[in-house]
N, C-alpha and C positions, 0 to 999 in steps of 0.2 A: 492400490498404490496411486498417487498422483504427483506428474513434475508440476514443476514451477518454473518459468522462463523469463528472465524480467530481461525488460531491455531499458533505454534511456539513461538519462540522468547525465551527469559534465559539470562542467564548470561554468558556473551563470555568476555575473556582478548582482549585489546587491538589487533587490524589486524588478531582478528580471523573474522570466516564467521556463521552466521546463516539465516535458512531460514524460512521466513514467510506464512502462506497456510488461504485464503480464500476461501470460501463456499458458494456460491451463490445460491439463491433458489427464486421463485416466478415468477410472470405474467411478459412476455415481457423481459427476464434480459436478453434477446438480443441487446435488443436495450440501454441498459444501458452501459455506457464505466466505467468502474471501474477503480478505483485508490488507492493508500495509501497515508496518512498522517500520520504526529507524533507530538507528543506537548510534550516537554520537561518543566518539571516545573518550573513553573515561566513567562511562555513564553507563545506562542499565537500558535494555532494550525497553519500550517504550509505542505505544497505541498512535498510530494515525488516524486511520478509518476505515468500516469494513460493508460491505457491499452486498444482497442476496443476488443468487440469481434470476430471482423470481421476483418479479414487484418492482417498485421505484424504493424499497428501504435501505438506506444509509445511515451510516454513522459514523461524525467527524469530532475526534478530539476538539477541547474547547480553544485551545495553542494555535490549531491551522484552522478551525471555523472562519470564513466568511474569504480564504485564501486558496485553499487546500478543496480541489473536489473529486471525487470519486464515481466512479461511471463506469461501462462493461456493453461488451459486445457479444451477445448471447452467442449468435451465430458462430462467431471468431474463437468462444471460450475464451478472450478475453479482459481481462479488469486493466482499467486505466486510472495515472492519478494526474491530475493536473496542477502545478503548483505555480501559482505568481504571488506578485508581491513578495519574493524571500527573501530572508532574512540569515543573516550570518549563522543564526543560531539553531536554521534550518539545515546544514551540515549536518549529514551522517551518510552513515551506511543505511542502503533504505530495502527493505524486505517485502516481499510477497509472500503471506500467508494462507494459509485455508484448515479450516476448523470443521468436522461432520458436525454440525449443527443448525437448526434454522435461525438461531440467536445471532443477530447483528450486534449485540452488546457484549462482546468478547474481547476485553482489553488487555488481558494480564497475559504476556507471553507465552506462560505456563499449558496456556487452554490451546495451543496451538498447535494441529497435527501434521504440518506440511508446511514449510518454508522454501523460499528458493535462495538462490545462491547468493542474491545482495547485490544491489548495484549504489556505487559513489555518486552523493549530490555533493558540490562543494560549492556555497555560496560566501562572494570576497564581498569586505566592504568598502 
């Protein structure tokens, strides 16, 4: 079993920055590669980026590329995202995930064995 603990996220104007903090806890979350997703409503949950524990490999949606970055605190067990430059259409519900796999290329909700509870980003323009 593993939780999920996210914290962050509020309300930022347009090409502000905020950052997202997951909390990972349980058996093996070594072996688990972590990611974020978001689902904006209306819409279908959806791939941000996902994270090893092991190594510097990431992997960023092409939507938040060169905005959006993902990073982690071995120590802490925790994964961070850092998002600037937003954009209105960055609104959603935003998720911590974790998948038993070493595959950072994990985008389809579906592959997803652990999610946390969601936390609100709402950017105004």
């Amino acid at each position: 079993q593993v939780q999920l603990v996210e914290s962050g996220g509020g309300l930022v104007q347009a090409g502000g920055s905020l950052g997202l903090s997951c909390a990972a806890s349980g058996r093996a979350i070594s072996r688990y590669t972590m990611g974020w997703f978001r689902q904006a409503p209306g819409k279908e949950r959806e791939f941000v980026a996902t994270i090893r524990w092991t190594g510097a490999y990431t992997y960023v949606a092409d939507s938040v590329k060169g905005r959006f970055t993902i990073s982690k605190d071995n120590a802490k067990n925790t994964v961070y995202l850092r998002m600037n430059n937003l954009k209105p259409e960055d609104t959603a519900v935003y998720y911590c995930a974790a998948r038993y796999s070493a595959s950072i290329t994990y985008t389809r909700p579906e592959l997803v064995d652990y999610w946390g509870q969601g936390t609100q980003v709402t950017v105004s323009s």
